[in-house]
C-alpha positions as CSV (number, residue, x, y, z in Angstrom):
1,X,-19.3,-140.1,31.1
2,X,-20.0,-142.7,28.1
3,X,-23.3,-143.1,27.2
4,X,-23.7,-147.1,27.7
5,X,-24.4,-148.8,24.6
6,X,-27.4,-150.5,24.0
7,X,-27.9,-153.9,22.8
8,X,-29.8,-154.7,19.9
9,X,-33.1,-156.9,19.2
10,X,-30.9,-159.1,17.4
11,X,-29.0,-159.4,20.8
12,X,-31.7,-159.6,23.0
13,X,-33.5,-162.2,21.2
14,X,-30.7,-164.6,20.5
15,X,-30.0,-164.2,24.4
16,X,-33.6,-165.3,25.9
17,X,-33.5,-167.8,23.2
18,X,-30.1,-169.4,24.5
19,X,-31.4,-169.4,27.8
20,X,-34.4,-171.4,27.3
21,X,-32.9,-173.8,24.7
22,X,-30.5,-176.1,26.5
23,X,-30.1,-179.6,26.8
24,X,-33.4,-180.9,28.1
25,X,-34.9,-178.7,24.9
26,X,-32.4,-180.5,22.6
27,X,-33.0,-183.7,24.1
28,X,-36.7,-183.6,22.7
29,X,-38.0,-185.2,25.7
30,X,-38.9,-182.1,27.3
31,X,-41.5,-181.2,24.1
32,X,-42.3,-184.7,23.3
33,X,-43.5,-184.6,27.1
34,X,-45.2,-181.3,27.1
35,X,-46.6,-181.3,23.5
36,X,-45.8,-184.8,21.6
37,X,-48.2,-186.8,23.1
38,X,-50.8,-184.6,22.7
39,X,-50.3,-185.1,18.9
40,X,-52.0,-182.4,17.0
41,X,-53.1,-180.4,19.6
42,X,-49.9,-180.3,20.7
43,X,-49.3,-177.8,18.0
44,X,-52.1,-175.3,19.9
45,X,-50.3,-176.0,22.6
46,X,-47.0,-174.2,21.0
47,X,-49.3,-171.5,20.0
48,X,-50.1,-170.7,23.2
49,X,-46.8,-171.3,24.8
50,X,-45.0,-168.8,22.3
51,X,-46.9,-166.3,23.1
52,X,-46.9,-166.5,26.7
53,X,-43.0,-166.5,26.1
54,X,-42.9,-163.1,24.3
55,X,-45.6,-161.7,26.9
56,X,-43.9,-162.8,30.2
57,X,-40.6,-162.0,28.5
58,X,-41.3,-158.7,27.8
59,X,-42.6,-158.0,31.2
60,X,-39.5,-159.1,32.7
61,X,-37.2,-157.3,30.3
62,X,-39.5,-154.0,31.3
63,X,-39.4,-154.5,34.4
64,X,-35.3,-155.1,34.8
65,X,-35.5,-152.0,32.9
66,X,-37.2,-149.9,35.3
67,X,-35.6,-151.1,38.4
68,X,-32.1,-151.0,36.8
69,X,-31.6,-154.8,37.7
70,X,-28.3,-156.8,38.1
71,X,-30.1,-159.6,39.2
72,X,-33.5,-161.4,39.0
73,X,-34.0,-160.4,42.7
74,X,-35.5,-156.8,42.3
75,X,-38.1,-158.0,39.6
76,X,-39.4,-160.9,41.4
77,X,-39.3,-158.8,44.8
78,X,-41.2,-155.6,43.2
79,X,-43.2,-158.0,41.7
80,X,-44.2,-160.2,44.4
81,X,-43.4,-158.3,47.7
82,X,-41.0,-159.9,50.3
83,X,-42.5,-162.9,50.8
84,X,-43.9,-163.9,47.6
85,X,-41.0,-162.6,46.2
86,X,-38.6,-164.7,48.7
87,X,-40.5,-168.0,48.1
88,X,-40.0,-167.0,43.9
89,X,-36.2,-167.0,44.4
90,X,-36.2,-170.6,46.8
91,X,-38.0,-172.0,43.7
92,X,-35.6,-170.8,41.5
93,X,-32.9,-171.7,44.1
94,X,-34.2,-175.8,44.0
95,X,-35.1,-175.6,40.1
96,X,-31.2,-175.1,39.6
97,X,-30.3,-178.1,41.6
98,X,-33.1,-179.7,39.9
99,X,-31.9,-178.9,36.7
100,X,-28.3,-180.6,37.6
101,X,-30.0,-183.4,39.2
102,X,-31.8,-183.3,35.2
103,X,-28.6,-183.3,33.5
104,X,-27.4,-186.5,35.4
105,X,-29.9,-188.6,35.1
106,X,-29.9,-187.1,30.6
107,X,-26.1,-187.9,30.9
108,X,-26.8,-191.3,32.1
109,X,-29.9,-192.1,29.8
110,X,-27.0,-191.4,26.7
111,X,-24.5,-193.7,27.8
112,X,-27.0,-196.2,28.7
113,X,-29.0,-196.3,25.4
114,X,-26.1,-194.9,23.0
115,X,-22.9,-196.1,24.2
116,X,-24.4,-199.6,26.0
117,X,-22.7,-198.6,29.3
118,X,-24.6,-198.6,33.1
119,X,-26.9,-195.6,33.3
120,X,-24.5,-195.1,36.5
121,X,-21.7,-194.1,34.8
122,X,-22.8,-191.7,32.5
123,X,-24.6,-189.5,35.8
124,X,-21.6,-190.4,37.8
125,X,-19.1,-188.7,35.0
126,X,-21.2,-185.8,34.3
127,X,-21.6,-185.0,37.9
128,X,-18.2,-184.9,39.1
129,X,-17.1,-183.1,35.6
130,X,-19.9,-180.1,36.6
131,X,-18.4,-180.2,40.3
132,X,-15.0,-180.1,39.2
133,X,-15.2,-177.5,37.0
134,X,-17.3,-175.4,40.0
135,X,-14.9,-175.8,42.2
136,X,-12.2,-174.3,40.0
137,X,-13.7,-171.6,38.5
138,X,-16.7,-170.5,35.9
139,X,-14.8,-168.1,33.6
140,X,-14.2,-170.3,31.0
141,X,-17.6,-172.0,30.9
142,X,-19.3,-169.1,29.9
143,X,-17.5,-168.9,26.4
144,X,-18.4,-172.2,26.2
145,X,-21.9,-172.4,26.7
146,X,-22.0,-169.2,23.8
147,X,-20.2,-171.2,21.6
148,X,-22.2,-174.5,21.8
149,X,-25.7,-172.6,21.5
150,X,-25.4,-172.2,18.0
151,X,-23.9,-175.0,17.5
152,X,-27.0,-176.8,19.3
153,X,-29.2,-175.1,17.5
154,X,-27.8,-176.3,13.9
155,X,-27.4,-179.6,14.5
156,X,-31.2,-179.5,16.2
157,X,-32.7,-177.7,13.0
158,X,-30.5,-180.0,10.9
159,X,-31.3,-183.0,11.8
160,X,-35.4,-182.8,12.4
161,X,-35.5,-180.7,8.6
162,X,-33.7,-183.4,7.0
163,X,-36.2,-186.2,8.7
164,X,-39.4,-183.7,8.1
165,X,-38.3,-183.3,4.5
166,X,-37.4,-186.7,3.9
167,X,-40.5,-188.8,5.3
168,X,-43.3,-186.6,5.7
169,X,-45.9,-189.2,4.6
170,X,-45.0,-190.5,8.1
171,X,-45.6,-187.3,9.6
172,X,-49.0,-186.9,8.0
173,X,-50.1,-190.0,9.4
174,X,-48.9,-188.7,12.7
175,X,-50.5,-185.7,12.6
176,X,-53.7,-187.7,11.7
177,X,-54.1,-190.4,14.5
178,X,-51.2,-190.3,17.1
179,X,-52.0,-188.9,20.4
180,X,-51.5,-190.6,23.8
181,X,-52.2,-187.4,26.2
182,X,-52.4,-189.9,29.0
183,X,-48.2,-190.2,29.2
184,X,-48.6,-186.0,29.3
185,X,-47.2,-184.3,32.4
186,X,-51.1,-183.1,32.9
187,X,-53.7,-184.7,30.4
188,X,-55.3,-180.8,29.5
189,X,-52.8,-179.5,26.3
190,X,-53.6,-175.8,27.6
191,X,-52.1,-176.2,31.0
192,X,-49.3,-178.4,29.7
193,X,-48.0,-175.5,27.3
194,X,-48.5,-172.7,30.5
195,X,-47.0,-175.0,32.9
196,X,-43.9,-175.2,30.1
197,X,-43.7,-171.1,30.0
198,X,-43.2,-170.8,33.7
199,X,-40.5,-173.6,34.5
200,X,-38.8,-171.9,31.5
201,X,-39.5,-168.4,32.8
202,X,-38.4,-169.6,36.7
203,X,-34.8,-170.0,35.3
204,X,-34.8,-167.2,31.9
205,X,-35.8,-164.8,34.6
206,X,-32.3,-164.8,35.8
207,X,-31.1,-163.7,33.1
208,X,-33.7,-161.5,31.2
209,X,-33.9,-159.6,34.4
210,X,-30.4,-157.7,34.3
211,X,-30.6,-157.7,30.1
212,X,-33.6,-155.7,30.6
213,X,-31.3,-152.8,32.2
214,X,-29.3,-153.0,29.3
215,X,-31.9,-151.3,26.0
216,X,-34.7,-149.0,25.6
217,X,-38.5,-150.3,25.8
218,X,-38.8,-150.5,22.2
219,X,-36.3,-152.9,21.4
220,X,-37.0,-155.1,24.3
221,X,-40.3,-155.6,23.4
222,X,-39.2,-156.6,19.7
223,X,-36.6,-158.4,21.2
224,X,-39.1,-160.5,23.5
225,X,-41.6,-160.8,20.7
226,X,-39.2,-162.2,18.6
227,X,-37.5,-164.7,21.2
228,X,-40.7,-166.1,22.2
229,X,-41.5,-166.7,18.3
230,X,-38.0,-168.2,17.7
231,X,-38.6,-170.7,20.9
232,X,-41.9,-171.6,19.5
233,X,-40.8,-172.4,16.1
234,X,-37.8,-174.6,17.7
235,X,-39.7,-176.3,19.6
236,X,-42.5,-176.6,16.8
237,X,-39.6,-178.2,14.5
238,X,-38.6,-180.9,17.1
239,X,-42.1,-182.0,17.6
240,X,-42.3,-182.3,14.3
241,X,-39.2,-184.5,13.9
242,X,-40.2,-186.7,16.9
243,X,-43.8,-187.0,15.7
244,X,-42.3,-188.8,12.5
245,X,-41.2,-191.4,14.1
246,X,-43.5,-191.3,17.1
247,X,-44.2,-195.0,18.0
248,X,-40.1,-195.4,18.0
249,X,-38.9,-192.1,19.5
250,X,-41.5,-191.6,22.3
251,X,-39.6,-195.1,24.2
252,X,-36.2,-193.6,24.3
253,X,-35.1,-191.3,26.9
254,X,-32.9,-189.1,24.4
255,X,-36.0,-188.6,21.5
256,X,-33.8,-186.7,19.4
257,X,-30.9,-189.1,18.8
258,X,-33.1,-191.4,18.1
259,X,-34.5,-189.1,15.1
260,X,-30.9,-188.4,14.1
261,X,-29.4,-192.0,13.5
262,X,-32.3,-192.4,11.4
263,X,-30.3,-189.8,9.2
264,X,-26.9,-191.9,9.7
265,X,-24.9,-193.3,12.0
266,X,-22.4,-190.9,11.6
267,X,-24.9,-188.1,11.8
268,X,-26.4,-189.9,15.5
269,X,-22.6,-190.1,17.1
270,X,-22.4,-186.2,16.2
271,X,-25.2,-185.0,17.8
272,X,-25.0,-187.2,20.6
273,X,-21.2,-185.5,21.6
274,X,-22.8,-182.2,20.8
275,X,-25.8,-182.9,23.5
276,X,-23.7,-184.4,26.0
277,X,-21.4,-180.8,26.0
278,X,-24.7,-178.9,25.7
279,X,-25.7,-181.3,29.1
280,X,-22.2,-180.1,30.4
281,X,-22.5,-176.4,30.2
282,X,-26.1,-176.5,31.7
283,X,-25.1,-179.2,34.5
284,X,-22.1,-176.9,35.1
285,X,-24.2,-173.3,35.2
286,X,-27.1,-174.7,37.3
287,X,-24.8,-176.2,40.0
288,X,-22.8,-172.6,39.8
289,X,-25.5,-170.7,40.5
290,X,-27.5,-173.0,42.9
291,X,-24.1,-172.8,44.9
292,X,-23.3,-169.0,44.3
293,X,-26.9,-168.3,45.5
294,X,-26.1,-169.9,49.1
295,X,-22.1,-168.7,49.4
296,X,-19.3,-166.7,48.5
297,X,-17.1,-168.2,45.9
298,X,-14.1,-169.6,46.5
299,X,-14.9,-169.9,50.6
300,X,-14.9,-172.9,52.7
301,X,-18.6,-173.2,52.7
302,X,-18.8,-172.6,48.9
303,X,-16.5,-175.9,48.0
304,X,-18.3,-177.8,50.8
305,X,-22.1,-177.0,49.2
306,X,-20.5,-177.6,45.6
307,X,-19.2,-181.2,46.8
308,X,-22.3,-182.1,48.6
309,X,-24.7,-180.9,46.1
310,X,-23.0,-183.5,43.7
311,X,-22.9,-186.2,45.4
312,X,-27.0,-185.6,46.6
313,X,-27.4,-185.3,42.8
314,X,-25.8,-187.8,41.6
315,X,-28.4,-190.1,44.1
316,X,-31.4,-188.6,42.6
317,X,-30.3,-188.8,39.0
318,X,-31.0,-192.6,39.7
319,X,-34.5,-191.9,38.9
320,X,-34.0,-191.4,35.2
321,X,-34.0,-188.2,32.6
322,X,-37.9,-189.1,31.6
323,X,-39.3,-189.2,35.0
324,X,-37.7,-186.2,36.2
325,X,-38.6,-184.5,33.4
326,X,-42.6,-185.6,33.4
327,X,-42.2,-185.1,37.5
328,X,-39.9,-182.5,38.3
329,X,-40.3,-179.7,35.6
330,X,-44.3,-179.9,35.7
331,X,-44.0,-179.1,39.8
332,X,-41.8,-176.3,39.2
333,X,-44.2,-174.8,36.7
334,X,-47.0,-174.7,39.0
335,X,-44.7,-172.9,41.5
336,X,-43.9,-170.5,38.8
337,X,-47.8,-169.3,38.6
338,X,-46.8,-167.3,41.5
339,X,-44.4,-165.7,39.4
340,X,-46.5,-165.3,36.4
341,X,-49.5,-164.2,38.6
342,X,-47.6,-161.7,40.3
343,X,-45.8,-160.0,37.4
344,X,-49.1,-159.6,35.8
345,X,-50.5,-157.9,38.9
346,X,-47.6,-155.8,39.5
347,X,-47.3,-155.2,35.2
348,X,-50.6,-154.1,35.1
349,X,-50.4,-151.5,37.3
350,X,-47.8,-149.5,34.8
351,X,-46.3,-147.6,37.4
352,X,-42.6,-147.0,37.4
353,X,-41.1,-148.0,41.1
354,X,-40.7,-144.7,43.1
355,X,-37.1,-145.1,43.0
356,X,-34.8,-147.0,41.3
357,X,-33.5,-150.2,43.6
358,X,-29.2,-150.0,43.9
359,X,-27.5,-152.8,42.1
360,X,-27.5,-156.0,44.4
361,X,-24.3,-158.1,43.7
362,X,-23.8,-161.9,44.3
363,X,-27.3,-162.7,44.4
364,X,-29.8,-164.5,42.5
365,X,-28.1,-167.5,39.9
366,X,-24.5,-166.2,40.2
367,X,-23.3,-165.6,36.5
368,X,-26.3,-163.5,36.0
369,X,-24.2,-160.6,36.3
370,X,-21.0,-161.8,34.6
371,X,-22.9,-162.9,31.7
372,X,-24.7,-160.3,31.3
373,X,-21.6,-157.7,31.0
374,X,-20.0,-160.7,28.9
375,X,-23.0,-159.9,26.6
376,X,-22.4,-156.4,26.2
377,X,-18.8,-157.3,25.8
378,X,-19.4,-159.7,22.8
379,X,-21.8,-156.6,21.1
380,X,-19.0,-154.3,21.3
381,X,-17.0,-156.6,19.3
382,X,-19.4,-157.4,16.9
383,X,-19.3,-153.9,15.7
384,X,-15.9,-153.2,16.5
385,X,-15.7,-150.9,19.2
386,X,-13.6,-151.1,21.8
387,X,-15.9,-149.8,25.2
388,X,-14.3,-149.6,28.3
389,X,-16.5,-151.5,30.4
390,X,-15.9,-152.1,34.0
């Protein structure tokens, strides 16, 4: 029998980072919200929150590692025991409705301040283009969302280097007198940047869970180490772009395309398509796996959740991409504390389960598993080997 391959840091880093940094990240109204406002001390804040990041990473990783996952349910159910582990997978089970009902309401704040069309449009298109592509099928969606990470990630860095570079006397006085903590999620900059590791960690767990089961503990703890340092350094480099022009950028919705037409026009209509199909591939994965998780694809009951969960999304996207964000994501991350709190406890024990838990299949954020072997796939032909995986 083969010896499976493992994946590299490289690999393994690129990977958590891909799962944190979506649209909401890229948006800037996530970090001008949990470390903007704060102004300098937002900056400690990051600190803190990349660190955390690596730490809690890592512990996941290890622990999908141990127990062999294919899903995020063994971690969180080692971790937490049944019922703290069952009320850890309901809250990742709402945050990825949550995180569609996000995506609306970011959808709709673009057309609305970019393209001068109703708010209700943009939620309503996005919506029905995420249930859509649900209903028929989620093969092709995960070449798309590895394709526009990068992608993301260029024209993010791009655009708030060129702005840093190019008015940093601005930023200086930023640095010096803005802060306005009072428009914070929670007015305490320490809390802000751990309430930002969990919601992040509520959803990445999904994914870092069955990655663990794919390395040694080495590399996964270089791997985690240097995700969380990557994350904090992105989001570092937005703040920094959004604190330039904080008096302007804080009153938009969409920070960041704000930042960029300060560059050009030319340069704000690019990165606005690129964070409207970054806000596609997320809308489209959350409402997967929030659907997956409660049926069988392709079953009556899986079309009639996927058609109902749009249309209750849609509805609730009317309260707009800032206040979900500043309402919605800080709630989740106190749920997550049980998460955290529990994979310290169980972490700290450094014991190895007595046995390693069988693979459980269509469970937890469906995709979990097919990306994950779609992962493995993409290493193999990185380094051009063909590995018959099944």
């Amino acid at each position: 029998m083969e010896k499976k391959k493992e994946l590299s840091v490289f690999i393994i880093a690129a990977t958590y980072i891909g799962t944190v940094v979506g649209a909401g990240f890229a948006s800037g109204q996530e970090v001008l919200q949990f470390f903007g406002y704060f102004g300098i001390k937002g900056f400690l804040g990051l600190t803190v929150a990349a660190f955390l990041l690596a730490v809690f990473g890592y512990m996941i990783l290890e622990l999908g590692r141990r127990l062999n996952a294919e899903s995020h349910l063994p971690v969180i159910h080692y971790a937490g025991g049944k019922w703290v582990g069952s009320a850890i997978d309901w809250v990742i089970t709402f945050f990825l409705f949550g995180c569609l009902v996000t995506m609306g309401a970011g959808a709709g704040a673009i057309f609305a301040e970019q393209f001068d069309l109703p708010f209700l449009w943009g939620s309503a298109v996005m919506i029905a283009l995420a249930s859509i592509t649900v209903l028929l099928g989620i093969s092709s969606v995960i070449a798309s969302i590895s394709f526009m990470v990068p992608l993301l990630l260029v024209a993010v860095f791009g655009v708030a280097i060129y702005t840093i570079a190019v008015d940093y006397s601005s930023l200086l006085a930023a640095l010096r007198y803005y802060s306005e903590p009072q428009k914070a999620p929670v007015s305490f900059w320490f809390l802000t940047a751990v309430l930002y590791v969990s919601y992040n960690l509520v959803l990445a767990v999904a994914i870092l869970a069955p990655l663990g089961s794919m390395s040694g503990p080495d590399k996964l703890k270089k791997g985690a180490v240097l995700g969380g340092v990557g994350l904090g350094i992105g989001a570092a480099v937005i703040n920094l772009a959004i604190l330039t022009h904080a008096a302007e950028a804080s009153a938009y919705e969409v920070p960041m395309i704000f930042v960029a037409g300060t560059v050009s026009p030319v340069v704000r209509i690019i990165y606005t398509v690129v964070l409207l199909t970054e806000v596609y591939t997320t809308a489209v994965a959350s409402l997967y796996g929030f659907v997956a998780r409660l049926s069988k694809q392709g079953t009556p009951r899986y079309r009639g959740i996927t058609v109902a969960a749009g249309i209750a999304s849609f509805s609730l996207a009317q309260f707009g991409f800032s206040n979900l964000v500043g309402t919605l994501y800080p709630a989740v991350g106190f749920a997550g504390l049980l998460m955290l709190g529990s994979l310290v406890y169980r972490f700290s024990k450094k014991k190895k389960p007595e046995r390693e838990l069988p693979p459980i299949h269509q469970s937890g954020p469906a995709m979990t598993f097919e990306l994950a072997r779609e992962i493995t796939k993409t290493q193999d032909e990185l380094t051009g080997e063909k590995g018959n995986k099944e």
